[in-house]
C-alpha atoms as a printed R data frame, in Angstrom:
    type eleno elety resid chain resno       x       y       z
1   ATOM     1    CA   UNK     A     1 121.750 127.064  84.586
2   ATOM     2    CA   UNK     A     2 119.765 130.702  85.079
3   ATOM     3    CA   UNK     A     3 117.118 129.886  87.416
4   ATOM     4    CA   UNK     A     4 113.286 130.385  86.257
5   ATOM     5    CA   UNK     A     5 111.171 133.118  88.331
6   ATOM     6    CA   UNK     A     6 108.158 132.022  89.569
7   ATOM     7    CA   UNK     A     7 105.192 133.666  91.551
8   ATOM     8    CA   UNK     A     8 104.516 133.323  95.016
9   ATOM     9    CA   UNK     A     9 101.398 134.957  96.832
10  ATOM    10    CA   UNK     A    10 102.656 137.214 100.054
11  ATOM    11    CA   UNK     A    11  99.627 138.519 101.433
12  ATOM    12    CA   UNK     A    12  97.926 140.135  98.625
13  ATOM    13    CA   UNK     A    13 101.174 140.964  96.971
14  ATOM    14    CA   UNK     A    14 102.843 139.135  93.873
15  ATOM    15    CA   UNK     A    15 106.750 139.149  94.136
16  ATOM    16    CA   UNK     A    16 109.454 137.434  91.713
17  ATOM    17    CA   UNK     A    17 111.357 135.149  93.791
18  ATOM    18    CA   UNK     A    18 114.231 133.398  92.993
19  ATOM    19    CA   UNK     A    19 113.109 129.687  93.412
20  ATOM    20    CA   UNK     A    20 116.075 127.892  93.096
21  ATOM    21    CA   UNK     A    21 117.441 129.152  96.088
22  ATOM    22    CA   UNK     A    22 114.184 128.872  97.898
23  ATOM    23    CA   UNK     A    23 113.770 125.136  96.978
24  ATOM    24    CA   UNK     A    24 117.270 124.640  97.764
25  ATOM    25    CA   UNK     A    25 117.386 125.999 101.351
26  ATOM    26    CA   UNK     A    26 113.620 124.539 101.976
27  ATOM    27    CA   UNK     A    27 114.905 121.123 101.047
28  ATOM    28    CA   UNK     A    28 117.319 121.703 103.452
29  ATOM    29    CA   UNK     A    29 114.719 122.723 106.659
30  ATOM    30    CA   UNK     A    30 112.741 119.351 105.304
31  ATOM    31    CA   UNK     A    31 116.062 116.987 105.696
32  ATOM    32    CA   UNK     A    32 116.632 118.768 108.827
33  ATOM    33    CA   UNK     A    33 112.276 118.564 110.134
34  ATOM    34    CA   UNK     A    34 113.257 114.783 109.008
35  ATOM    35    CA   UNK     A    35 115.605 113.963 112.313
36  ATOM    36    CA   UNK     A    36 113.263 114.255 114.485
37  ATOM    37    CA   UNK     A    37 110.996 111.276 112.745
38  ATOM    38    CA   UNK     A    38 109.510 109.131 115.704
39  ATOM    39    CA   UNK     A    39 110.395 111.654 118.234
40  ATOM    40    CA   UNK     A    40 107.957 114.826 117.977
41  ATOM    41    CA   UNK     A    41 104.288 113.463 118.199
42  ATOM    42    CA   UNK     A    42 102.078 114.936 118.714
43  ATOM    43    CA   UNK     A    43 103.916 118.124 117.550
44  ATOM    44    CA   UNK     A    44 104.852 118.013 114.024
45  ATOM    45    CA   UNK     A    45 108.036 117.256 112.245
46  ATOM    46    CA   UNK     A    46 110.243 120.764 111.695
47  ATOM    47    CA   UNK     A    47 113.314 122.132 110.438
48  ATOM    48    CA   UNK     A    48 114.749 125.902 109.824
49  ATOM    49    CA   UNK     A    49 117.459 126.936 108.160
50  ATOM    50    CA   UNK     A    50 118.804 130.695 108.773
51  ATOM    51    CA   UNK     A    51 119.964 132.220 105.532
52  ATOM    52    CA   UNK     A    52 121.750 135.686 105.142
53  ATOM    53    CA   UNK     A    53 122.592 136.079 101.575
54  ATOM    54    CA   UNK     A    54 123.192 132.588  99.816
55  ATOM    55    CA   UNK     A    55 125.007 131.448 102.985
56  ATOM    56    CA   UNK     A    56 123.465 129.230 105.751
57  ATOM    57    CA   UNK     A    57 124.615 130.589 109.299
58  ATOM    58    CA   UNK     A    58 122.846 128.001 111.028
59  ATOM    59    CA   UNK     A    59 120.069 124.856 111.063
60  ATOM    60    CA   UNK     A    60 117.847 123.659 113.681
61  ATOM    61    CA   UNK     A    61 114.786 121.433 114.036
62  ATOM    62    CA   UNK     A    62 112.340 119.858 116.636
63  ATOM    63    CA   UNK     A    63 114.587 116.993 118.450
64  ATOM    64    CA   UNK     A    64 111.471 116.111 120.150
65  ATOM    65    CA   UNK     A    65 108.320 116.933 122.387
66  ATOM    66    CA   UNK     A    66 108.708 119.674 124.513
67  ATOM    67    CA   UNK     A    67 111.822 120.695 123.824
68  ATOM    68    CA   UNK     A    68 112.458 124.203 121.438
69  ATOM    69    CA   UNK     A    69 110.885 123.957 118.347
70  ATOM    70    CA   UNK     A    70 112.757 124.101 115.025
71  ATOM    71    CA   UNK     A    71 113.163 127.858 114.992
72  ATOM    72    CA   UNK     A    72 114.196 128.587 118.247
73  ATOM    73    CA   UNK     A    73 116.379 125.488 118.072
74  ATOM    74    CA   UNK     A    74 117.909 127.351 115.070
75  ATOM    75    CA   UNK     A    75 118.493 130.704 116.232
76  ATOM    76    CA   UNK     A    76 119.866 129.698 119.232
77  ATOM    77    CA   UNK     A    77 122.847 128.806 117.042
78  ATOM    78    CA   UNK     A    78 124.080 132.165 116.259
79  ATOM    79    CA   UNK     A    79 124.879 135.294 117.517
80  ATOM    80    CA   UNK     A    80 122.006 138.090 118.080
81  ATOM    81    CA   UNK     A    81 122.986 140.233 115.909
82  ATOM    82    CA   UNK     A    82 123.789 137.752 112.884
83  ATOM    83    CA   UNK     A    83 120.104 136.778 112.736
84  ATOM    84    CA   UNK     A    84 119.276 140.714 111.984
85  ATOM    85    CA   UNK     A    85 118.040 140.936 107.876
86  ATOM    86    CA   UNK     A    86 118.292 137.147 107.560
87  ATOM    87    CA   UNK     A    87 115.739 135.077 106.285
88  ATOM    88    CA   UNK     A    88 114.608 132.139 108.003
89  ATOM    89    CA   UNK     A    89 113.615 128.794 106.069
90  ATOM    90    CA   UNK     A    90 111.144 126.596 107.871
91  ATOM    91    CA   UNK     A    91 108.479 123.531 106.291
92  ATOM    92    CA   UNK     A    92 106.045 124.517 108.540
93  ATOM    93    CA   UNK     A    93 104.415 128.189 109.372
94  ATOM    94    CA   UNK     A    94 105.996 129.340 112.715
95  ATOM    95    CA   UNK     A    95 103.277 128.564 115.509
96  ATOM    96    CA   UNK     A    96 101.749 131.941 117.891
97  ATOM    97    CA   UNK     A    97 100.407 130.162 120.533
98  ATOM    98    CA   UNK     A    98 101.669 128.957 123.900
99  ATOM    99    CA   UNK     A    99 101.828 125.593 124.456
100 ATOM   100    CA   UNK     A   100 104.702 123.483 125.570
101 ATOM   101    CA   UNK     A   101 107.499 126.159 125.112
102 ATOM   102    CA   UNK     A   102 106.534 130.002 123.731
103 ATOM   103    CA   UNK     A   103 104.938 130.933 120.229
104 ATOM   104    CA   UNK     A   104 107.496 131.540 117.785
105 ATOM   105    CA   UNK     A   105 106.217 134.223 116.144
106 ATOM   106    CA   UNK     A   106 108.166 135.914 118.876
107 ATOM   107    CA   UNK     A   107 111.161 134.616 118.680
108 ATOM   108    CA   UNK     A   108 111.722 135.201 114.803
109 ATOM   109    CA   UNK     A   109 110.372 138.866 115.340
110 ATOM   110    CA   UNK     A   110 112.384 139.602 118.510
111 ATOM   111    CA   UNK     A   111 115.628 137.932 116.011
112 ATOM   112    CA   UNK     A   112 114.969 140.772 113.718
113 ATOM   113    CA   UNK     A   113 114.543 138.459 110.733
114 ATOM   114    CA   UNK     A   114 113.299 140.228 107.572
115 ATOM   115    CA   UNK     A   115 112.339 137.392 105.172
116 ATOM   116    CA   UNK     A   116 110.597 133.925 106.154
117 ATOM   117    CA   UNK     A   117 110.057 131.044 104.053
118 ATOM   118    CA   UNK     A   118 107.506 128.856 104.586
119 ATOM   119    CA   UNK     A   119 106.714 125.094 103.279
120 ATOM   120    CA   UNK     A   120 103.062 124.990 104.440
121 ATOM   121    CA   UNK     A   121 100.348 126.773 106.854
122 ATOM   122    CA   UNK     A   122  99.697 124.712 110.058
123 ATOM   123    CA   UNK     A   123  96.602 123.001 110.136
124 ATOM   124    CA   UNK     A   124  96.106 123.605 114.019
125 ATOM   125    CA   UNK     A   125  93.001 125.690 113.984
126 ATOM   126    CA   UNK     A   126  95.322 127.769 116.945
127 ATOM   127    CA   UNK     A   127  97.520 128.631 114.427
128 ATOM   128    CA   UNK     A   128  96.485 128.421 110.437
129 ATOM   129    CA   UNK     A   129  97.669 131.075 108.917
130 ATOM   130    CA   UNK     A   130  97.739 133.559 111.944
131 ATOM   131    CA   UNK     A   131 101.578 133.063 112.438
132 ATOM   132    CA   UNK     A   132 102.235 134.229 109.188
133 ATOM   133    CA   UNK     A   133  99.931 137.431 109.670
134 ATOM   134    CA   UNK     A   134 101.652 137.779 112.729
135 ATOM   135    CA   UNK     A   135 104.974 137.957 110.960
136 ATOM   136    CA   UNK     A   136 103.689 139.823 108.341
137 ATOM   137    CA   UNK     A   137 102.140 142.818 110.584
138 ATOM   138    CA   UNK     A   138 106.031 143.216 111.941
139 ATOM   139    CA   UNK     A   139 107.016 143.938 108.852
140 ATOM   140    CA   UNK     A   140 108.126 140.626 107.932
141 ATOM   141    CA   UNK     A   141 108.249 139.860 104.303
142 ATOM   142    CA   UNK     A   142 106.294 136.178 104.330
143 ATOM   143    CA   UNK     A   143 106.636 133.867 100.957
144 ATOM   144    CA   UNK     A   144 105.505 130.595 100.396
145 ATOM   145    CA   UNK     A   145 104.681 127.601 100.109
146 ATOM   146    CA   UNK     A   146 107.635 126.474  98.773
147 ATOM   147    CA   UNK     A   147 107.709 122.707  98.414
148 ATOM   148    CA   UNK     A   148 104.161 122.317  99.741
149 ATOM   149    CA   UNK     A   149 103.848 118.587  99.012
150 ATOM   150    CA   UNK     A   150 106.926 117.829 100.254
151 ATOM   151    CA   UNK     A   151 106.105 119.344 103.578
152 ATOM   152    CA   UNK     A   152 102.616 117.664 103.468
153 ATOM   153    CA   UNK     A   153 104.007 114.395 103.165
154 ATOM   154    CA   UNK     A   154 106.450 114.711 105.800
155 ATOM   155    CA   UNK     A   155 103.808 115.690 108.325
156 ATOM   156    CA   UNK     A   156 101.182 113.595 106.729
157 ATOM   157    CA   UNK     A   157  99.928 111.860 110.260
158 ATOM   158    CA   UNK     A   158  99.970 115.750 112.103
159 ATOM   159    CA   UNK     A   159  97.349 117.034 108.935
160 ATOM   160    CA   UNK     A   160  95.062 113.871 109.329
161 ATOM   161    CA   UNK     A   161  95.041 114.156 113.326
162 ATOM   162    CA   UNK     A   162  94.341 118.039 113.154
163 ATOM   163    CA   UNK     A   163  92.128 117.443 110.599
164 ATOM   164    CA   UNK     A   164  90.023 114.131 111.367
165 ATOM   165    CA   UNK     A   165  91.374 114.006 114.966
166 ATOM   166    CA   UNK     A   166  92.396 109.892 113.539
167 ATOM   167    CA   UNK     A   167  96.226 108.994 113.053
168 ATOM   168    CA   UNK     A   168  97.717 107.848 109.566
169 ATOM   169    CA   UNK     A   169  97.689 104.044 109.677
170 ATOM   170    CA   UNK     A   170  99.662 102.460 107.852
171 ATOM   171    CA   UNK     A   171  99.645  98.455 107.405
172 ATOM   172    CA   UNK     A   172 103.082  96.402 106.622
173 ATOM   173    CA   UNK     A   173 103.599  92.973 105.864
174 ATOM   174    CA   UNK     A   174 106.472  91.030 104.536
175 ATOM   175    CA   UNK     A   175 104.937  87.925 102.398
176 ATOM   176    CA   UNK     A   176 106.037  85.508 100.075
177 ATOM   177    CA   UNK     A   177 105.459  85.738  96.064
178 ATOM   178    CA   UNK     A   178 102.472  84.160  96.066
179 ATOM   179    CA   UNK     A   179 101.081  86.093  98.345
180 ATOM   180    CA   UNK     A   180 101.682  84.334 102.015
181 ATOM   181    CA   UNK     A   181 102.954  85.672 105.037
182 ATOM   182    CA   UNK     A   182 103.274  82.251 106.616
183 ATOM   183    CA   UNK     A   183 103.469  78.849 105.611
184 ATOM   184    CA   UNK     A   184 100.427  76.143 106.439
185 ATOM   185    CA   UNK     A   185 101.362  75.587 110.241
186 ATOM   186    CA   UNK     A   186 101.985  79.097 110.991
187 ATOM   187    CA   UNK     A   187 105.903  79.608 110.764
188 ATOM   188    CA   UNK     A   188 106.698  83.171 109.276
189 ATOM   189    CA   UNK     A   189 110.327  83.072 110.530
190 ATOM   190    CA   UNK     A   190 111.916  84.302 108.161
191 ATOM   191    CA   UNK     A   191 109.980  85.345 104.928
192 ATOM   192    CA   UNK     A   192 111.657  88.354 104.392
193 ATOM   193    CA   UNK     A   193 115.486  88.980 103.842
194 ATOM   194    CA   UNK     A   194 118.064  90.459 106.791
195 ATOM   195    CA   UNK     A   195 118.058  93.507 104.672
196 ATOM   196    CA   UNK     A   196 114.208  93.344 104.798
197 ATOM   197    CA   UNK     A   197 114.142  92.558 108.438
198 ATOM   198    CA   UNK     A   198 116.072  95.768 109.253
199 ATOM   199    CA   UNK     A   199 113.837  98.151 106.968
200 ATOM   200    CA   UNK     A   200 110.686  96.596 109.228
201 ATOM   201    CA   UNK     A   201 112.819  98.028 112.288
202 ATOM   202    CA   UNK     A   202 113.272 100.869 110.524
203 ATOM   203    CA   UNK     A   203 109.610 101.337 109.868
204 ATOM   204    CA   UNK     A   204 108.760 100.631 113.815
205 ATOM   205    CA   UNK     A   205 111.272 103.733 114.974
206 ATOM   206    CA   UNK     A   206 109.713 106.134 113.055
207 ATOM   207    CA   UNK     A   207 106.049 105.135 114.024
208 ATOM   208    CA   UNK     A   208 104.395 106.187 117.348
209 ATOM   209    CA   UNK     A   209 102.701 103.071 117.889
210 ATOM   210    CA   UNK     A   210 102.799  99.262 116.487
211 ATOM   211    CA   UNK     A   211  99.590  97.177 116.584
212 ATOM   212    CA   UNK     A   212  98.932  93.595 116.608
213 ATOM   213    CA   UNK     A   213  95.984  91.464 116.612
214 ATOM   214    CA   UNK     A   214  96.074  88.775 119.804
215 ATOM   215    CA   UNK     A   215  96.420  85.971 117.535
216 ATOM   216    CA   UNK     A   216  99.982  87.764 116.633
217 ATOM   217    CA   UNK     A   217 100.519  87.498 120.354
218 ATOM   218    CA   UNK     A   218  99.525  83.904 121.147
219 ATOM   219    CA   UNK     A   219 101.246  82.648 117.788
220 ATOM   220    CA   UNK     A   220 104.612  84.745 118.007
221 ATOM   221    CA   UNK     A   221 105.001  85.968 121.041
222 ATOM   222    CA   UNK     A   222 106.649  89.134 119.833
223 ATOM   223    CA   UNK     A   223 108.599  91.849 121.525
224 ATOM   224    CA   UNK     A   224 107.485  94.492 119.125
225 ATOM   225    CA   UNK     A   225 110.439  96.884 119.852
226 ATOM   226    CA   UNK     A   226 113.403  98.079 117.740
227 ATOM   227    CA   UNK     A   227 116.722  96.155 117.963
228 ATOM   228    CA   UNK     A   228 118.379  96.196 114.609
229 ATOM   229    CA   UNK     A   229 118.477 100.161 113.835
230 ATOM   230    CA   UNK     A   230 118.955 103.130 115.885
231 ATOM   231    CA   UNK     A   231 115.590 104.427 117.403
232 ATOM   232    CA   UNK     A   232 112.709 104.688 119.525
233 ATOM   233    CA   UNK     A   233 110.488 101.985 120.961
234 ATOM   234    CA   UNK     A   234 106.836 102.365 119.798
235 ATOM   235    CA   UNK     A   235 103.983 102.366 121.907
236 ATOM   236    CA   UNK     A   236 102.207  98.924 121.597
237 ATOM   237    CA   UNK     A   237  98.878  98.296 120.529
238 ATOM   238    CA   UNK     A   238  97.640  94.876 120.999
239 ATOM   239    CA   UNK     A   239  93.672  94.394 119.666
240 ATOM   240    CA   UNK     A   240  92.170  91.266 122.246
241 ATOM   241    CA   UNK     A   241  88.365  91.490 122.383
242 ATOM   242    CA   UNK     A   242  87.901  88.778 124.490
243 ATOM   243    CA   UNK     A   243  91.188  89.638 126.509
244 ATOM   244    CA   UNK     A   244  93.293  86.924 125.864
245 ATOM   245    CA   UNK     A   245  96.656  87.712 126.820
246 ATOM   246    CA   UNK     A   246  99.121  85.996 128.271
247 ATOM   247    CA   UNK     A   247 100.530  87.853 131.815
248 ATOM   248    CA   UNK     A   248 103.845  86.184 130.709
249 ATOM   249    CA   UNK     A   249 103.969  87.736 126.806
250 ATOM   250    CA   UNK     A   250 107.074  88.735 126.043
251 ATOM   251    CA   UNK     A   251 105.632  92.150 124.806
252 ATOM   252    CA   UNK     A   252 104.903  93.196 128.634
253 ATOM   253    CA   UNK     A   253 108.960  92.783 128.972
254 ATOM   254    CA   UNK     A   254 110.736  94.273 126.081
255 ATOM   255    CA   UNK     A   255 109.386  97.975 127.121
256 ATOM   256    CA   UNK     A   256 109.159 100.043 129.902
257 ATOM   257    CA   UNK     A   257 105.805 101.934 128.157
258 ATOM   258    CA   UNK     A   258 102.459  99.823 129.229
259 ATOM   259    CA   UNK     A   259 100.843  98.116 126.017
260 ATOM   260    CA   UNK     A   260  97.804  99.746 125.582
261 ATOM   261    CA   UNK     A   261  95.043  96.687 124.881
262 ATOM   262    CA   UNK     A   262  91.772  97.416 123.265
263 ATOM   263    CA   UNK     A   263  89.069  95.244 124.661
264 ATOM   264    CA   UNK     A   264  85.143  94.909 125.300
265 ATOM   265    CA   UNK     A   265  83.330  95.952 127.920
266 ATOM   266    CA   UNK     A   266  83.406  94.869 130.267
267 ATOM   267    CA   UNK     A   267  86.739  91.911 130.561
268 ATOM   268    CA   UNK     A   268  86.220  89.790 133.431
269 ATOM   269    CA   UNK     A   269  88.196  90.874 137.154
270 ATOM   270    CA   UNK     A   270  90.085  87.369 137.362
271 ATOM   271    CA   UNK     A   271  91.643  87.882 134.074
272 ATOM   272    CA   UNK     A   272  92.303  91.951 134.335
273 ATOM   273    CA   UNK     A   273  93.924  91.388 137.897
274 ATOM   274    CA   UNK     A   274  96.420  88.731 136.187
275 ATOM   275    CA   UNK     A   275  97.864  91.608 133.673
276 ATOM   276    CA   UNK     A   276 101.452  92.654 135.058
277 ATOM   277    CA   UNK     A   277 100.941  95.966 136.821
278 ATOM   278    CA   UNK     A   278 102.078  98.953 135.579
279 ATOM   279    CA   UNK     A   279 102.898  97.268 132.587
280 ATOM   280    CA   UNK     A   280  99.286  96.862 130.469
281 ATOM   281    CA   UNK     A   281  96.801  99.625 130.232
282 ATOM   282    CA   UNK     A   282  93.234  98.466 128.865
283 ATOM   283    CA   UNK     A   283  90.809 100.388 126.412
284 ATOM   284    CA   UNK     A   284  87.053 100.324 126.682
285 ATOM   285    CA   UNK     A   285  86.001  99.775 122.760
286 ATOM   286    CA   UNK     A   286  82.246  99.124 122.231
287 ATOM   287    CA   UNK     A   287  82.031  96.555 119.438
288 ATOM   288    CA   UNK     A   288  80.894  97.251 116.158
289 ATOM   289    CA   UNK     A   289  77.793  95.853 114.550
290 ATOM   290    CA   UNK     A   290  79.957  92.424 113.846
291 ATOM   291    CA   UNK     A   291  80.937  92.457 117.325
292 ATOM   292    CA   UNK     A   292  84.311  93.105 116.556
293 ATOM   293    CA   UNK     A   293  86.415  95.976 118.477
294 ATOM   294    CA   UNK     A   294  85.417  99.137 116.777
295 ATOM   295    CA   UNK     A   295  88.608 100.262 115.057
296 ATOM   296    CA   UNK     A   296  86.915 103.988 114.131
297 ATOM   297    CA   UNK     A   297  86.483 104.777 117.515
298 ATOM   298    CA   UNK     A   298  89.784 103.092 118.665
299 ATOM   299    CA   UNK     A   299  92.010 105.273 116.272
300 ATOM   300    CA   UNK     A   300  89.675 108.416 117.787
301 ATOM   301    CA   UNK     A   301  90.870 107.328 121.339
302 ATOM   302    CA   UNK     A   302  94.720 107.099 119.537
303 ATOM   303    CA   UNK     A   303  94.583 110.542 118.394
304 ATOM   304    CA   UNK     A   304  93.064 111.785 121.727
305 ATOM   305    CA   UNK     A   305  96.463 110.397 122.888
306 ATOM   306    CA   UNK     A   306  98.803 112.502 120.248
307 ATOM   307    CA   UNK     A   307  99.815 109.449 118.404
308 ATOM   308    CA   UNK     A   308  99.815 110.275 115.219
309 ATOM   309    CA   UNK     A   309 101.414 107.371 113.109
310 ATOM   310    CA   UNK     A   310 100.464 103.853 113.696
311 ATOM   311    CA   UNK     A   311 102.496 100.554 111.685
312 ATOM   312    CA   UNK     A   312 100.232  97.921 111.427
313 ATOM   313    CA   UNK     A   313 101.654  94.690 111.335
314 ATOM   314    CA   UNK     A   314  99.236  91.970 111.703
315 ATOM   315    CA   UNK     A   315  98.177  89.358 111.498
316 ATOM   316    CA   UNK     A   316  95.527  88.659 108.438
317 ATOM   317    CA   UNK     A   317  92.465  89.263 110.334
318 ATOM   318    CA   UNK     A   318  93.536  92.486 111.309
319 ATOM   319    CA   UNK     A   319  94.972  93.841 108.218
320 ATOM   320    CA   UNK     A   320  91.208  92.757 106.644
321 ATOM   321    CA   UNK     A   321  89.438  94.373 109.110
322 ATOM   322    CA   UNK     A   322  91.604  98.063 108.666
323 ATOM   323    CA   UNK     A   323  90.815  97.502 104.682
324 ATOM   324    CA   UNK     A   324  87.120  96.155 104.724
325 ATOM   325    CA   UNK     A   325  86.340  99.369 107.185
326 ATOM   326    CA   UNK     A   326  88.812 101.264 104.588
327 ATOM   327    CA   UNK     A   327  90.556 102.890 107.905
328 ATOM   328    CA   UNK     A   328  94.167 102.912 106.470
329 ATOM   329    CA   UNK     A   329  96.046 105.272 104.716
330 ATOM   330    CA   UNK     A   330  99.320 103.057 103.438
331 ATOM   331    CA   UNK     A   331 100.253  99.790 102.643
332 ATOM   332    CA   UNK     A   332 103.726  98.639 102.791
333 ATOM   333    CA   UNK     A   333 104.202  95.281 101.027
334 ATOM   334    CA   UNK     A   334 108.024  93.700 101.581
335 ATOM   335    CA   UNK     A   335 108.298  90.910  98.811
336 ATOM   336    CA   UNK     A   336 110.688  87.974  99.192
337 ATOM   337    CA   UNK     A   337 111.311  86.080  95.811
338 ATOM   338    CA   UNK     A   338 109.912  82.598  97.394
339 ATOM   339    CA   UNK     A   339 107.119  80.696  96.592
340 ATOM   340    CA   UNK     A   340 104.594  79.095  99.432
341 ATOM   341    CA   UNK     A   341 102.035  77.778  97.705
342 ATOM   342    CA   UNK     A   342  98.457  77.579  98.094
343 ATOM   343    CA   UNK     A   343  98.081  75.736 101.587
344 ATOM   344    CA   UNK     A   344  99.880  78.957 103.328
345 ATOM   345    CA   UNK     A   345  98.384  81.866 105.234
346 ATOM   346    CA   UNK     A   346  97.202  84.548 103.133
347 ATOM   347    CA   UNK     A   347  98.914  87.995 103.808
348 ATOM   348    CA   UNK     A   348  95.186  89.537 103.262
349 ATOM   349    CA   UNK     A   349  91.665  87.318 104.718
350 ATOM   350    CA   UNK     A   350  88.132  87.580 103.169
351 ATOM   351    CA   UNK     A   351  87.178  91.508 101.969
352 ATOM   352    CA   UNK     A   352  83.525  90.000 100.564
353 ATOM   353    CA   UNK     A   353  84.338  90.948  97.000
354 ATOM   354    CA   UNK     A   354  82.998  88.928  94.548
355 ATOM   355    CA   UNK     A   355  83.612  90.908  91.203
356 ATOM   356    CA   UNK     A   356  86.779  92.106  90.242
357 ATOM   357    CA   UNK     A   357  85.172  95.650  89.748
358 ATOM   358    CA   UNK     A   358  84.735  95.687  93.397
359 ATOM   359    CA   UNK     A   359  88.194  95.516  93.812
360 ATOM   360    CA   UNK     A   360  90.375  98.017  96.238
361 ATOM   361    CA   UNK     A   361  92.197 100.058  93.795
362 ATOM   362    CA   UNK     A   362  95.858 101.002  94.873
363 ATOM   363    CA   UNK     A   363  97.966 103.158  93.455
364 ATOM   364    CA   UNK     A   364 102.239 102.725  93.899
365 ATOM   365    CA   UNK     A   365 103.718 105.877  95.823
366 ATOM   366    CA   UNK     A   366 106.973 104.148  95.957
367 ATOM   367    CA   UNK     A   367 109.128 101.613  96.407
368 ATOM   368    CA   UNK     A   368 112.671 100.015  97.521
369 ATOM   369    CA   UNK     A   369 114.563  96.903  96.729
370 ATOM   370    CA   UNK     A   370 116.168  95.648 100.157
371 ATOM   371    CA   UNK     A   371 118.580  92.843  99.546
372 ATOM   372    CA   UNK     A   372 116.633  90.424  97.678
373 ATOM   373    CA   UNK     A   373 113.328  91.683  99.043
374 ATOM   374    CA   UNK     A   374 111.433  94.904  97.022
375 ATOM   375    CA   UNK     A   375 109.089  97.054  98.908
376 ATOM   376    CA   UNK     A   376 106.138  98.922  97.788
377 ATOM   377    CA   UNK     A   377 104.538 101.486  99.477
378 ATOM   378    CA   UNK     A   378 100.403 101.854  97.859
379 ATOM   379    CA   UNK     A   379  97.977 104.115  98.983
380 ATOM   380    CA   UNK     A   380  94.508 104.036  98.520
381 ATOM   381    CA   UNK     A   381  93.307 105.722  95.655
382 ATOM   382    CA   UNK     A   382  91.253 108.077  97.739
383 ATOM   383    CA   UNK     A   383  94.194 108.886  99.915
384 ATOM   384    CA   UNK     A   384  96.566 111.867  98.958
């Protein structure tokens, strides 16, 4: 089928391009900006793809933080003198500022690229836009975005951070038909399928961090870390106003990373000094005007840290206080075909809502079936 010409802006300049093979190749630098999910926080998620003709020479992307970022990692790949009159593919504008390893801006000049492809402009105020002038003052010819929304999404947790300085929070819970994520005396083992139990794994490697509420801890005693896929431990987040925790919790075991606990001020000496060493790191939240850990200024601390996507997974408490302060961005529901009844825990606690008008409108991004489980992804209507 002839491909259909469509406009792109290049700095002032309208040129046909041919954007077939520009969507092809870009979906390309996305799968490739995809492999290094869970790996690259607080840097965001990018892939390149080195083009000379219709022919890829070579693909690259950011394994993970502070190493070479997608476009170095890509030109490293090929001769010098290969990389001369190519064009260069990448889902993110190339960054011109030092930070962990060179700008590279540099790199694709000093490679002798002519052409670069971009998905979308970085949202670091260091950068925005001045990469691509950069390029484009060498002589460069600059065209994008190409797939814009599809590089958004990838890199949705970077844009929010750079642009609220708050990671994308996303709550998950498996629950029953009927609405339950645990029958009447507390047993949640297992609602959702093996399949299901494997895609909540999944979910945990490519998150930053994993968050609990202390009644999680005390009730389940959970490890929090990823055993049944390939991938990363999270960083655990345990919310314990009153501080709690057990010094035996199996969550202070299962990782060599300290759980980070948000607290009041001020916890009591005798129960700080019982924490395993080394292995639990406290956080200072003032309360807010329910006397409940401020979450706002919690996820402010988180993104002070680089972490950029948090998985919420519980328990009901928790997941009411991230909606009644409307401080998520997702909601991942896994559904097993059983039936509680009306004497089990409620996946969701009291939102004070007492018309359906008032109701949280959600809209379906997506969703999965997983074995005999189906997930649905919703986001807030207000969230892109």
């Amino acid at each position: 089928m002839q491909s259909t010409p469509q406009r792109y802006l290049t700095f002032g300049v309208f040129r046909e391009s041919d954007v077939d093979q520009d969507e092809y190749f870009m979906r390309i630098a996305l799968r490739e900006a995809a492999r290094g999910i869970g790996a690259t926080s607080p840097n965001p998620r990018v892939g390149a793809v080195l083009v000379a003709g219709s022919k890829a020479l070579a693909r690259g992307y950011h394994h993970s933080y502070g190493t070479p970022h997608a476009e170095v990692d890509c030109l490293a790949q090929v001769p010098a003198e290969k990389s001369r009159g190519a064009t260069l593919y990448a889902n993110l504008e190339p960054c011109c500022h030092h930070g962990k390893t060179p700008p590279c801006s540099n790199a694709v000049i000093s490679a002798g690229i002519k052409r670069v492809v971009y998905g979308m402009l970085d949202p670091n105020t260091q950068v925005n836009g001045r990469g691509l002038r950069e390029l484009h003052q060498a002589g460069i010819e600059v065209v994008g975005p190409v797939l814009e929304q599809e590089s958004r999404e990838l890199n949705r947790g970077y844009i929010k951070q750079q642009s609220t300085g708050r990671p994308w929070v996303a709550l998950k819970f498996a629950q029953s038909l009927d609405g339950r994520i645990a029958a009447c005396g507390g047993d949640a083992r297992w609602i959702s399928s093996p399949e299901g139990l494997k895609l909540a794994h999944r979910q945990r490697a490519e998150h930053d961090a994993i968050l609990v509420g202390i009644n999680t801890v005390l009730a389940d005693d959970p490890q929090l870390t990823v055993r049944l896929v390939k991938g990363r431990n999270p960083q655990r987040l345990v919310l314990d106003g009153d501080l709690r925790i057990k010094p035996s919790a199996k969550i202070f075991k299962a990782n060599p990373l300290p759980v980070l606990i948000a607290t009041r001020p001020y916890p009591p000496d005798e129960k700080v000094k019982q924490l395993p060493p080394q292995l639990a790191e406290l956080i200072w939240i003032p309360p807010d005007r329910d006397g409940h850990i401020d979450l706002g200024l919690f996820l402010d601390e988180l993104g002070r840290r680089g972490i950029l996507y948090v998985l919420v997974e519980g328990g009901a408490d928790v997941f009411s206080s991230f909606m009644r302060t409307r401080l998520f961005d997702e909601l991942i529901a896994v559904i097993a075909p059983k039936i509680i009844g009306g004497d089990g825990i409620p996946s969701v606690g009291k939102l004070g809502i007492k018309r359906v008008g008032q109701a949280m409108q959600m809209r379906v991004h997506k969703r999965k079936t997983f074995g005999p489980d189906t997930a649905i992804w919703f986001r807030p209507e207000s969230t892109s």
